[in-house]
C-alpha positions as CSV (number, residue, x, y, z in Angstrom):
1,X,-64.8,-13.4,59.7
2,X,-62.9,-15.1,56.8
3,X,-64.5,-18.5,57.0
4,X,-68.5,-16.7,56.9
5,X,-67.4,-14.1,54.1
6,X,-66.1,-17.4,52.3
7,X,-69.3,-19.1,53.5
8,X,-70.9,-16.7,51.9
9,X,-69.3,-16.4,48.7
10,X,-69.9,-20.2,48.1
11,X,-73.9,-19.7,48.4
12,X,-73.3,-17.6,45.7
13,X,-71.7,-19.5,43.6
14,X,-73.9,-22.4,43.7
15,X,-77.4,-21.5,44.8
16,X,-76.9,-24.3,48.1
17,X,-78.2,-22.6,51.5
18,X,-75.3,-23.0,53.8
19,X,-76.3,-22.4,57.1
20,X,-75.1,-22.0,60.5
21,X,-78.4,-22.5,62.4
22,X,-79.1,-26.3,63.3
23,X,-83.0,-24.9,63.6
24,X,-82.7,-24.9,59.3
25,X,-81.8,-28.1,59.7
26,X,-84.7,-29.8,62.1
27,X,-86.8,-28.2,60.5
28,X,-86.0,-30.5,57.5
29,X,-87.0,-33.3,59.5
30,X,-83.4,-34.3,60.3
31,X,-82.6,-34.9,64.1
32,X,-79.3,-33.7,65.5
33,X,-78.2,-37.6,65.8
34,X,-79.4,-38.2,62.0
35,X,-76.3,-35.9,60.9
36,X,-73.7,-36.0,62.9
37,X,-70.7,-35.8,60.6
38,X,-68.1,-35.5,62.8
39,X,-65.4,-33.3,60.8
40,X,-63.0,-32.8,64.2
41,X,-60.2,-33.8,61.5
42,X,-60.6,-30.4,60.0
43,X,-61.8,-28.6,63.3
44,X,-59.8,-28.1,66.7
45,X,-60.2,-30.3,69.2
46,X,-61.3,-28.4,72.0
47,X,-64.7,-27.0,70.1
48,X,-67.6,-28.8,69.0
49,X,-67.4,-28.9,64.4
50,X,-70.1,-30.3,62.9
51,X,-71.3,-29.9,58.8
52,X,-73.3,-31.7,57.4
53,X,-74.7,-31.5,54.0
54,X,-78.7,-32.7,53.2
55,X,-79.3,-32.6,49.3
56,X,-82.4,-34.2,47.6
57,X,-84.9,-32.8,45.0
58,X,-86.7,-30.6,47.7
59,X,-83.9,-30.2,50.7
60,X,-80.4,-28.7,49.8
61,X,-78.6,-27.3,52.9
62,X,-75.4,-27.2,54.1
63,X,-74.6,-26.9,57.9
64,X,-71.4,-25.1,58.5
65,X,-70.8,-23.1,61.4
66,X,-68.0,-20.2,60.5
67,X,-64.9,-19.4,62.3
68,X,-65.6,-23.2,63.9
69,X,-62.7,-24.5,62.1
70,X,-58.7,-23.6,63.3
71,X,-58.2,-21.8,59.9
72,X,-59.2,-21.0,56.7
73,X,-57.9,-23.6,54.5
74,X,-60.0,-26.4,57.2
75,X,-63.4,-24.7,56.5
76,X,-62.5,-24.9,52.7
77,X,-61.7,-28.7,52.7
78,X,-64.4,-29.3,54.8
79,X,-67.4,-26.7,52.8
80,X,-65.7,-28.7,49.5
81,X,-66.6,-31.9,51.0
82,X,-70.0,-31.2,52.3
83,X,-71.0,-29.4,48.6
84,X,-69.2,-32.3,47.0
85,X,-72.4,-34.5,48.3
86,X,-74.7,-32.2,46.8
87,X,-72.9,-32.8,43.1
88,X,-74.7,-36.5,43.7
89,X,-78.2,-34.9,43.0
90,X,-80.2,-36.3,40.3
91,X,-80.0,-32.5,38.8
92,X,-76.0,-32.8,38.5
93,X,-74.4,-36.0,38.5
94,X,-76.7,-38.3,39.4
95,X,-74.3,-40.7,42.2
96,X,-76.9,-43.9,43.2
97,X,-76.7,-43.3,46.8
98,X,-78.5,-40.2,46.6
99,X,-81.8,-42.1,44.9
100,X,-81.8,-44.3,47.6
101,X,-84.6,-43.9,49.9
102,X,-83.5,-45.6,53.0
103,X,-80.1,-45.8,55.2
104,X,-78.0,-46.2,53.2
105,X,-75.3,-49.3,53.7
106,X,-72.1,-49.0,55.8
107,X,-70.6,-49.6,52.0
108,X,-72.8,-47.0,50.1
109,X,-72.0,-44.4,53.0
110,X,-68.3,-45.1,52.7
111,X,-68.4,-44.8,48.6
112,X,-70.1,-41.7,48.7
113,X,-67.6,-40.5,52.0
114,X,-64.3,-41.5,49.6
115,X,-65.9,-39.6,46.5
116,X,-67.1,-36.9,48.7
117,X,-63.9,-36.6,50.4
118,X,-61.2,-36.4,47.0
119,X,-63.7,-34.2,45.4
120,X,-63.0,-31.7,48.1
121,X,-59.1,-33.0,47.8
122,X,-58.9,-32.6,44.4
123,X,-60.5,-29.0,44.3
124,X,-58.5,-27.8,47.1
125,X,-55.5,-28.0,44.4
126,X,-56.9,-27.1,41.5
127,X,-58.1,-24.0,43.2
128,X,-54.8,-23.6,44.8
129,X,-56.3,-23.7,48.9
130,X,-54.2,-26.7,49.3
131,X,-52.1,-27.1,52.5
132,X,-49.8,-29.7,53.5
133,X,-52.1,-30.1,56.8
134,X,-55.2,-30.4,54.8
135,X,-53.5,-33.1,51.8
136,X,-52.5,-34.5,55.2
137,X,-56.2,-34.4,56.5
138,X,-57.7,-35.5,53.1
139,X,-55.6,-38.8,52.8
140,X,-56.5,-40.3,56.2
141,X,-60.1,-39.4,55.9
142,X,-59.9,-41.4,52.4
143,X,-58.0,-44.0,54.2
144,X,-60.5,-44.3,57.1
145,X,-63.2,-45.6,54.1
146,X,-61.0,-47.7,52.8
147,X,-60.6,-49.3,55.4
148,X,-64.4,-49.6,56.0
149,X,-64.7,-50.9,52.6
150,X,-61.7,-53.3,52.7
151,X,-63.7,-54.6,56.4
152,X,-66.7,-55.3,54.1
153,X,-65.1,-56.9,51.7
154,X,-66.1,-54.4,48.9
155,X,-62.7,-53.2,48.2
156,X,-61.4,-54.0,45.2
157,X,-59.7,-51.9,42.1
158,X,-62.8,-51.8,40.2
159,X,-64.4,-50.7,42.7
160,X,-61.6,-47.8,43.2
161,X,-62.0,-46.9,39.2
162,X,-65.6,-46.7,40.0
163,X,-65.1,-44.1,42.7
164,X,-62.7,-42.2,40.8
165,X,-64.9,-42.0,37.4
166,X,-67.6,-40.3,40.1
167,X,-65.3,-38.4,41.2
168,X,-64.3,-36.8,38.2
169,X,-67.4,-36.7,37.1
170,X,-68.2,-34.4,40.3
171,X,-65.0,-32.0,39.3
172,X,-65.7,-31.7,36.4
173,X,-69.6,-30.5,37.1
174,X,-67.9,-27.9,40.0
175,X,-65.3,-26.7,37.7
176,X,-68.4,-26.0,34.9
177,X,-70.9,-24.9,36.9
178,X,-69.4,-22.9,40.5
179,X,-66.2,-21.8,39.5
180,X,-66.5,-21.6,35.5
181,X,-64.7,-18.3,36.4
182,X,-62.0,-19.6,38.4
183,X,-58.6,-18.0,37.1
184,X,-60.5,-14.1,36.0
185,X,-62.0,-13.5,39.5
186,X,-60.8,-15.9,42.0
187,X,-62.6,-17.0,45.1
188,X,-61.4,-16.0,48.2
189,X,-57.7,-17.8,49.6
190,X,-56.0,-18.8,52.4
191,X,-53.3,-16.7,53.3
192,X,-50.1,-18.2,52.6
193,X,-49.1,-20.3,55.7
């Protein structure tokens, strides 16, 4: 119940449909195998987690299935991460990948993935959700990327300060924009654990 009524808050705060029903989703024209994200590092085990996020001018849907994740502070991270991706949009901060209009490369995937991923980091402590299971969670998703990158040869510091300028680029647009009133009314937390 606490993962939908935060579900729910979230489409409130920024005006993304986050749904629950995969039919939203085909009928965007995306196929089950198109957007598999597999977020099992948030999710437990033994069910099935899947979210995804589609974002372009005309599409902007989140797929999230509540109470799907083992707790609360899971479903946050991973909700962060998926409406991190739709910061990209030409309408907020305008990341390259999301003006591309193909595939995109194993490196422009794994750029956007790293960004995607400490946005929803670096929220999940300013809004004061973090756990030490999900800063745990965050830093070997980050490293999984890195590692992609480094296996591409597109690792490099620049390329690091890149990231992290989009990155706080993103923040700073979520801070502004979905949780300008963070601190007088704040979203819904985790219990302690």
């Amino acid at each position: 119940m606490e993962q939908e009524q935060f579900m729910n808050e979230m489409m409130a705060r920024t005006g993304i449909k986050i749904t629950a029903n995969i039919l939203d989703i085909m009928k965007a024209g995306i196929t089950p195998m198109m957007f598999i994200e597999s977020n099992a590092v948030y999710g437990n085990p033994k069910k099935f987690d899947i979210t995804t996020g589609i974002t372009n001018d005309a599409i902007e849907t989140v797929f999230m299935c509540p109470n799907s994740m083992k707790n609360l502070a899971c479903f946050q991270a991973a909700l962060l991460h998926e409406l991190a991706h739709a910061t990209g949009q030409a309408s907020r901060c305008n990341r390259t990948i999301m003006a591309v209009n193909r595939e995109p490369t194993k490196v422009e995937y794994s750029r956007e993935e790293i960004v995607a991923e400490s946005v929803a980091a670096n929220m999940m402590r300013l809004l004061e959700w973090e756990t030490e299971e999900t800063k745990r969670l965050h830093v070997r998703y980050i490293e999984d990327y890195q590692m992609v990158l480094m296996s591409e040869n597109a690792y490099s510091r620049e390329v690091m300060e890149e990231l992290a300028k989009e990155v706080q680029t993103s923040i700073d647009f979520m801070m502004t924009n979905w949780f300008k009133d963070y601190g007088q009314q704040k979203p819904m937390q985790q219990e302690a654990v």
